[in-house]
C-alpha positions as MATLAB code, in Angstrom:
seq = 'XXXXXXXXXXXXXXXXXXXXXXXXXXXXXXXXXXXXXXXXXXXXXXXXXXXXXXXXXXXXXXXXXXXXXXXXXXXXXXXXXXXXXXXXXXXXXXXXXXXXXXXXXXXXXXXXXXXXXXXXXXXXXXXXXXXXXXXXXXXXXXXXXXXXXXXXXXXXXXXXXXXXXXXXXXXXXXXXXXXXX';
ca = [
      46.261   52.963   79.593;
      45.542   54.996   82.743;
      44.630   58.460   82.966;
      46.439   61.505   83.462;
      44.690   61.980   86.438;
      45.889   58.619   88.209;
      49.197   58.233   86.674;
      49.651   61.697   89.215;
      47.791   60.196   91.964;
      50.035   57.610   91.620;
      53.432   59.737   91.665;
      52.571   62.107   94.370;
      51.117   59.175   96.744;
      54.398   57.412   96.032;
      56.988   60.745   96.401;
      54.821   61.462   99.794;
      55.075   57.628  100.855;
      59.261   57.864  100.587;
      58.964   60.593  103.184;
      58.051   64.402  103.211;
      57.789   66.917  100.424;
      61.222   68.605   99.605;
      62.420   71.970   99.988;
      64.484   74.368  102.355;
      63.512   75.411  105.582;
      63.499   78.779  107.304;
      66.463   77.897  109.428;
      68.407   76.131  106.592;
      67.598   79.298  104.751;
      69.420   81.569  107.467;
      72.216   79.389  108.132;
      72.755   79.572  103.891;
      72.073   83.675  104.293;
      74.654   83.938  106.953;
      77.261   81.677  105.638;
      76.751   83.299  101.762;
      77.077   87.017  103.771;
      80.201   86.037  106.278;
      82.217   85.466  102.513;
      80.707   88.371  100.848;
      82.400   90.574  103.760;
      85.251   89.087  103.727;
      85.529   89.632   99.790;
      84.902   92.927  100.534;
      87.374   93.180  103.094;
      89.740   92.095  100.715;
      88.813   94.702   98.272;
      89.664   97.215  100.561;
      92.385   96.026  100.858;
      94.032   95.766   97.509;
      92.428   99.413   97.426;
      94.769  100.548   99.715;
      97.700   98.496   98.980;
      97.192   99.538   94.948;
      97.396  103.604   96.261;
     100.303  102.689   98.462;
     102.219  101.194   95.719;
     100.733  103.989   93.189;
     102.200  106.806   95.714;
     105.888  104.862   96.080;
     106.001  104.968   92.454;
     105.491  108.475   92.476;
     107.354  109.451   94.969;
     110.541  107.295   93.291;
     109.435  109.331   89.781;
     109.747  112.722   91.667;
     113.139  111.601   93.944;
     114.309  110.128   90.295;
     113.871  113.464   88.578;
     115.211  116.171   90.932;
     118.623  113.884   91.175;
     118.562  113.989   87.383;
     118.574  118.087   88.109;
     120.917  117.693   90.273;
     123.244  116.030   88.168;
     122.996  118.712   85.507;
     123.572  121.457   88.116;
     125.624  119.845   90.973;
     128.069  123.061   91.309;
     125.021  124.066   93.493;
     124.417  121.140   95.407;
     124.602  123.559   98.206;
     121.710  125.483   97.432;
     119.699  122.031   96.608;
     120.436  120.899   99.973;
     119.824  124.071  102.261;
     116.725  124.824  100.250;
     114.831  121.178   99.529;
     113.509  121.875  103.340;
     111.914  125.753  102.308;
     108.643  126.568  100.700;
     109.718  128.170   97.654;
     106.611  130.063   96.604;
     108.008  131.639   93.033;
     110.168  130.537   90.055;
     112.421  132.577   87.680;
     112.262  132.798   83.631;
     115.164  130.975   82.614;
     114.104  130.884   79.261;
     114.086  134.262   78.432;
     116.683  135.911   81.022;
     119.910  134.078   82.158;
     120.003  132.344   85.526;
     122.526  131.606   88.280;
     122.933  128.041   89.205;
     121.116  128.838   92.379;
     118.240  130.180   90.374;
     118.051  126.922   88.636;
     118.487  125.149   91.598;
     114.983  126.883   93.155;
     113.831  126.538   90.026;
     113.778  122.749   90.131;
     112.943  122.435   93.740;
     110.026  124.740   92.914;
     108.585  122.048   90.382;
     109.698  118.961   93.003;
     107.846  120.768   95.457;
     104.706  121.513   92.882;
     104.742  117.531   92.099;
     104.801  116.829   95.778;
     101.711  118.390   96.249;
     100.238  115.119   94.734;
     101.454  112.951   97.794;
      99.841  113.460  101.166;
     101.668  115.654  103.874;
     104.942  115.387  101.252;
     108.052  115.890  102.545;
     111.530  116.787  101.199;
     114.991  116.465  102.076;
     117.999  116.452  100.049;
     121.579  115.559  101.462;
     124.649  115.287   99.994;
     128.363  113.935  101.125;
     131.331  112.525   99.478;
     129.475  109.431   99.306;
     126.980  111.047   96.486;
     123.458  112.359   96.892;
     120.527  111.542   98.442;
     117.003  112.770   97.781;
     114.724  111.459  100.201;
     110.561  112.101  100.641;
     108.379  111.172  103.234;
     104.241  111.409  103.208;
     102.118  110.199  105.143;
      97.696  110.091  104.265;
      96.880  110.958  107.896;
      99.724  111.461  110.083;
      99.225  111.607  113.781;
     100.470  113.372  116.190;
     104.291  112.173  117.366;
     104.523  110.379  113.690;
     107.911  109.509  113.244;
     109.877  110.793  110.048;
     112.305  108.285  109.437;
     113.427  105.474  107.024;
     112.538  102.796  106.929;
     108.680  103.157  108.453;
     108.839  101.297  111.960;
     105.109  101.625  112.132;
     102.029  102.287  110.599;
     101.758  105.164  112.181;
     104.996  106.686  110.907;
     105.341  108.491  107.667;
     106.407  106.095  104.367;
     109.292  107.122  102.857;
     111.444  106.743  100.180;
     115.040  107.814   99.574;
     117.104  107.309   96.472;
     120.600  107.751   96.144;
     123.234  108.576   93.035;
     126.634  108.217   93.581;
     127.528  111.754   92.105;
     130.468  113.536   92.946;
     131.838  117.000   91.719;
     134.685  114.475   90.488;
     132.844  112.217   88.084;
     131.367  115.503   86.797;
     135.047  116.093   84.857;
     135.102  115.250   81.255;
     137.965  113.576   79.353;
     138.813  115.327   76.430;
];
């Protein structure tokens, strides 16, 4: 038997006879570092990305919730469609108790503009507009997270730069409001 001291004699003169010690280099290192941190950014690019697309899709759903609900006010109160439609573009600053006192159907009209506009508040730079014609109803909102100056508010968006919007429309008509006895 040989000893423990030639048996590794042996296997490092034979490793260093095949050719040179193993290992990574400094440049081989580098080249590893920047190929490792060239995906790493573009992870992270991507990231930021579904960020942003996740909040845009989070703020459409919203914004379909709050156009969903005021037509749903609208349809219990359409004798004042009117008043929905000449004041969806005001800031309505108070509401009336028309729990305990009774209310006109233009009170209850600013009433529920009053809590559209409150929920609004949640979007960016939220705006309203409510039309209606023969056709039915539309409730329409626009927002935009930064708008800049000359922004265009119209649907659909033609550009980044122009506010999102979303409009939603019910065919409601003062006719299908008639109940058959």
């Amino acid at each position: 038997m040989k000893s423990t001291d030639k048996l590794h004699d042996e296997y490092t003169n034979s490793y260093h006879a095949r050719g040179r010690v193993r290992g990574f280099s400094l440049l081989e290192l580098l080249i590893a570092l920047a190929i490792f941190s060239y995906v790493f950014l573009g992870i992270a690019k991507l990231q930021l990305l579904l960020a942003h697309n996740t909040q845009s899709n989070y703020r459409q759903l919203y914004a379909a919730q709050i156009a969903d609900d005021l037509l749903n006010r609208i349809d219990r109160n359409y004798v004042a469609i009117n008043d929905y439609v000449t004041l969806a573009t005001s800031n309505i600053n108070t509401s009336y108790d028309c729990e305990s006192s009774t209310c006109s159907s233009a009170d209850i009209a600013r009433n529920d503009l009053f809590t559209t506009q409150k929920q609004l508040k949640s979007l960016p730079f939220a705006l309203l507009k409510v039309e209606s014609n023969s056709n039915g109803t539309n409730v329409s909102i626009y927002w935009h997270p930064n708008p800049p100056v000359g922004a265009n508010i119209s649907c659909p968006q033609q550009s980044e730069a122009d506010y999102h919007c979303l409009v939603m429309h019910r065919f409601m008509t003062p006719q299908s409001l008639e109940v058959n006895p």
